[in-house]
N, C-alpha and C positions, 0 to 999 in steps of 0.2 A: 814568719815575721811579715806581717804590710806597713807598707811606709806609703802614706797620702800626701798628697800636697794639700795644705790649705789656703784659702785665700786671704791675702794678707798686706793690702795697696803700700802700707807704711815699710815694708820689709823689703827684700830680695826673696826670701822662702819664709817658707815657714812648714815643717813637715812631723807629722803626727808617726808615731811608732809602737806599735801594738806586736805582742807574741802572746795566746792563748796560752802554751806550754808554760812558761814560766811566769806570767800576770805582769808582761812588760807593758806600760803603758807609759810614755812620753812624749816631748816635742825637741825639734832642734830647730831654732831658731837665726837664720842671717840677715842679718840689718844692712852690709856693705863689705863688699868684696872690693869697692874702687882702690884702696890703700894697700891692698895682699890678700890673700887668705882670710878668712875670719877667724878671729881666734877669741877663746870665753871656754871658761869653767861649765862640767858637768855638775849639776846642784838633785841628789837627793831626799826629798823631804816630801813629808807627808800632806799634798792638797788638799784642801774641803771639795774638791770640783778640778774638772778637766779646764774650765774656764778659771778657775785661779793660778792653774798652771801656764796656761798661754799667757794673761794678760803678766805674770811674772819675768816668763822667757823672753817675751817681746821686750818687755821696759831693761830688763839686763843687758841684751843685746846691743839694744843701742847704746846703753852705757857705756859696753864694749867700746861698741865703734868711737866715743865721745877717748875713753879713756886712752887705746892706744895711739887714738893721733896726739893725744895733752904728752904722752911719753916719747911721740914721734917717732914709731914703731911702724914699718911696712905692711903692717896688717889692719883688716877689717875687723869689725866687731861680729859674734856670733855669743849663742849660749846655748845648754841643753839642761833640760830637767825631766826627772823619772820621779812620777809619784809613788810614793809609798815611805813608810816607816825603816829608814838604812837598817837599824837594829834586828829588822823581821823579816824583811822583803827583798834585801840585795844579797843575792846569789851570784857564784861566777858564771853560771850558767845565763842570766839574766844579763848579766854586763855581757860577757861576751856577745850576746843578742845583739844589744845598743852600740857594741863594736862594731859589729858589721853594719850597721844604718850610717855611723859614721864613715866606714869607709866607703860605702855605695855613693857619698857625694866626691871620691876622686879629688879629693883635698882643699873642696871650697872651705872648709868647716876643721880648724882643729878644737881639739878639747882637751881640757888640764884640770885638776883638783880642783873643789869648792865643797860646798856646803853637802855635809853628809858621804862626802869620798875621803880617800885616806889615798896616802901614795902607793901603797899595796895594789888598792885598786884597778890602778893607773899601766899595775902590769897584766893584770887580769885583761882588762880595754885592748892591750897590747897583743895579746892573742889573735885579735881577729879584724885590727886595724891600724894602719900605720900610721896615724894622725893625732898621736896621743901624746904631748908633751907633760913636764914637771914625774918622768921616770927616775928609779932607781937604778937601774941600769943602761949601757949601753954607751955608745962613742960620746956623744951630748946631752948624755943622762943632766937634767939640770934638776933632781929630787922635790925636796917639800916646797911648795912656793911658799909656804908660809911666815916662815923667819923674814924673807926678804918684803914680803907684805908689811910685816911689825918692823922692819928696818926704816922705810919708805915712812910711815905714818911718824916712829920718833923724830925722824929728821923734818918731817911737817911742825909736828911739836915745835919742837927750839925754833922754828922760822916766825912762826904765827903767835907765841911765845916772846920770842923779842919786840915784835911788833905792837904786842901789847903792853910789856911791859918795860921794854929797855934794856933787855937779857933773855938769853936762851936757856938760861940754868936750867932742869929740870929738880936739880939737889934741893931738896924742903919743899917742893910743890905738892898740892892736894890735887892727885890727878882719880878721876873716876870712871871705869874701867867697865862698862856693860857689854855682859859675852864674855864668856873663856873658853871659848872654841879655839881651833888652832891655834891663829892670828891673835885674837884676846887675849890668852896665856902669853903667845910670845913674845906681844907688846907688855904684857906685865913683869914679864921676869925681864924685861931690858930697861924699864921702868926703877924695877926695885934697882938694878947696879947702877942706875944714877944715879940712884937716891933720892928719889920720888916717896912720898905717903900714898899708898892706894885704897880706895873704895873700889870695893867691886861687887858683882850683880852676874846670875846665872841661874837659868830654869833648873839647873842640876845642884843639888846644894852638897854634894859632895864637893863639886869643884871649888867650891867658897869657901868650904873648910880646911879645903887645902892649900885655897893660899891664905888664908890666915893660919894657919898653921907655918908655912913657908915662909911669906910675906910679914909679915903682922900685918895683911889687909882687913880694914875694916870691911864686915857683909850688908851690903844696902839691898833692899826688895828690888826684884827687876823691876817693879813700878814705881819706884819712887828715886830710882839712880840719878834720872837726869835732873833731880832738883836738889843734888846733894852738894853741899856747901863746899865745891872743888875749886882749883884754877883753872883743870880742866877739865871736860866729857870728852869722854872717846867713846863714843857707839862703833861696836863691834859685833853687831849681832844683827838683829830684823834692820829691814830700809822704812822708811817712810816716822822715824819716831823723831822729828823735827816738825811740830805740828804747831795749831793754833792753838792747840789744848796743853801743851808743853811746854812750849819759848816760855809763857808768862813765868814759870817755876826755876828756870834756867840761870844759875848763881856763878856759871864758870865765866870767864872771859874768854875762853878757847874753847872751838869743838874742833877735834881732830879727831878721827877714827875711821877705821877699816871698812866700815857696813855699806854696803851700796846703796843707792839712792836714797839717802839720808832726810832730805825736802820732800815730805807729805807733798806738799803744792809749789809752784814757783814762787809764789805771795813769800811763802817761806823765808822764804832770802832777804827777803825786803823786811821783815819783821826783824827778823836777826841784825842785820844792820842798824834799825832805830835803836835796839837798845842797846849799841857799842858792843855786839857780844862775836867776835873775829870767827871766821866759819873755814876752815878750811876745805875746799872744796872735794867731794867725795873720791872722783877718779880722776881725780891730779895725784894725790897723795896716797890711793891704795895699788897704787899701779906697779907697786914692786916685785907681785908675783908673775904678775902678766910680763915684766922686764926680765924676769928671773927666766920663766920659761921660753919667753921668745928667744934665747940665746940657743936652746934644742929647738923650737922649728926653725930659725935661719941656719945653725950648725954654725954660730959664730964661736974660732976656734979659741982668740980671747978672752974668753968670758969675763974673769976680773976686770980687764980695761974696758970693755964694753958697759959693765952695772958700773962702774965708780962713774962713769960719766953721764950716762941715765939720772942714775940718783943726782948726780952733780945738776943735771938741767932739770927734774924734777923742784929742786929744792928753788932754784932759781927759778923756774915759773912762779911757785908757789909766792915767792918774793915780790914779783912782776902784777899778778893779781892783786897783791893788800896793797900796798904800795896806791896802785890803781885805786881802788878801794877807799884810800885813805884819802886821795885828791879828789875824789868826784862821789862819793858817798853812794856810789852803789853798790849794791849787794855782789858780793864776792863770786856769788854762783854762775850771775848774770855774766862778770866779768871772766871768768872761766868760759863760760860757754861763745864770747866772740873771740876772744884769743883760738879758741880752737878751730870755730869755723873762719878765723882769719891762715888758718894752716889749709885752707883747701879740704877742711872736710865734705865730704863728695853728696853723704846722702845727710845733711842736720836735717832736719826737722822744725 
């Protein structure tokens, strides 16, 4: 295994991870240790380039950092990502690898489930490093982050929801669901027991079959989701599909969903706003899993009283921002972003 430093002025590190023997190739990423530890999700997926990889880990990272001070969580932001195909290329010989890289940084850096891990995974990690939260086992096993992800984002719903409309119901709403990955799915089956109508969208067209099968959800193209005649969008899947090329098609009143940096541009924000269309900010409201796990890395022995009050201040941020929003007509994201660095965010940008 070699682990390089890279240079990286916007960061704290930024460290490159290679094993010949197994064809590991990744980066781990820390944007801000000022708050605690860093803490973000390991993401396996398949890059076009080593450079699609960085400029991904970097911008996640700092979402991090954005994210757990909006939950007011002791921790910094970090992230990691391994290219390759999870279905072909993740081996536990390979994690195990990425194990040990994690623990060589002596616990600047934890790491929890994301894109292309599975909690399984998470024990595999666990072999060969102590810095691995969202486990199945163990004293502060805190398991799947996922459900509490799809918790966190319903409870955004009904907030940005009433705000739109004068009611948080989600019973009879057209909500449209792009992704059914973990978080996707879990937001949808908590969806359907409200009593939600679902559209949904997924590269995998098994999964669409299965919830309409399940669901009676309607199947929309993954390219044509976010112009489907909803009350809401929930992107749950790729960041950046909130664009100039987008908004124009955009029929929800509500976007609320799980998918990290959601704003193609900061322009973004300010487009969403002219056309009265409520945006719930990305990592205000996906912050449930990072809530969920940081209860195993602090060892807090609570944990129910600790998430009901998370969520509880979650919900009420989210309130704090449209509210704001509503009186001064600016973009929601904007207004997310000084409430956080009004928290003494260490390193914003």
């Amino acid at each position: 295994m070699i682990v390089s430093v890279r240079d990286c002025p916007s960061h704290e590190q930024l460290l490159r991870v290679a094993d010949d023997a197994t064809g590991l190739i990744g980066f781990i990423a820390i944007h801000s240790t000022a708050r605690g530890p860093a803490a973000g999700g390991l993401r396996f997926k398949p890059y076009p380039s080593e450079k699609d990889a960085i400029a991904d880990v970097l911008n996640l990272s700092r979402g991090m950092t954005y994210k757990n001070a909006a939950a007011d969580l002791p921790l910094g932001g970090g992230k990691a990502v391994i290219l390759g195909d999870p279905a072909q290329d993740k081996t536990p010989e390979l994690l195990r690898v990425f194990g040990a890289a994690i623990e060589s940084l002596h616990g600047r850096y934890w790491t929890a489930e994301d894109m292309g891990m599975a909690p399984a995974d998470m024990e595999v990690l666990a072999e060969t490093t102590a810095y691995v939260a969202g486990r199945m086992t163990g004293a502060f096993a805190s398991g799947d982050p996922s459900p509490a992800t799809a918790e966190g984002v319903l409870r955004a719903m009904r907030v940005a929801l009433g705000h739109a409309t004068g009611t948080d119901a989600l019973a009879g709403r057209k909500v449209a669901v792009q992704g059914l990955g973990n978080v996707g799915w879990a937001l949808a089956e908590m969806l359907h027991r409200a009593g939600a109508h679902l559209m949904v969208a997924d590269m995998d067209p098994a999964r669409t079959e299965k919830a309409k099968s399940r669901w009676g959800a309607g199947i929309v193209a993954t390219d044509k989701i976010h112009a489907a005649p909803a009350d809401v969008f929930a992107p749950c899947a790729i960041g950046g599909i909130l664009s100039a090329q987008t908004i124009p098609d955009i029929h929800a009143k509500v976007i609320a969903g799980s998918a990290n940096n959601q704003l193609a541009t900061p322009a973004v924000g300010a487009q969403l706003a002219s056309r009265g269309v409520i945006y719930a900010p990305d990592y205000v409201i996906n912050s449930g899993g990072v809530i969920l796990v940081s209860t195993e890395i602090l060892q807090i022995a609570d944990s129910a009283s600790w998430l009901a009050e998370k969520f509880d201040a979650m919900a009420l941020l989210l309130d704090q921002i449209l509210t704001r929003a509503s009186k001064t007509g600016q973009p929601t994201a904007d207004i997310a972003d000084q409430i956080v660095e009004e928290r003494a965010l260490p390193t914003a940008a």
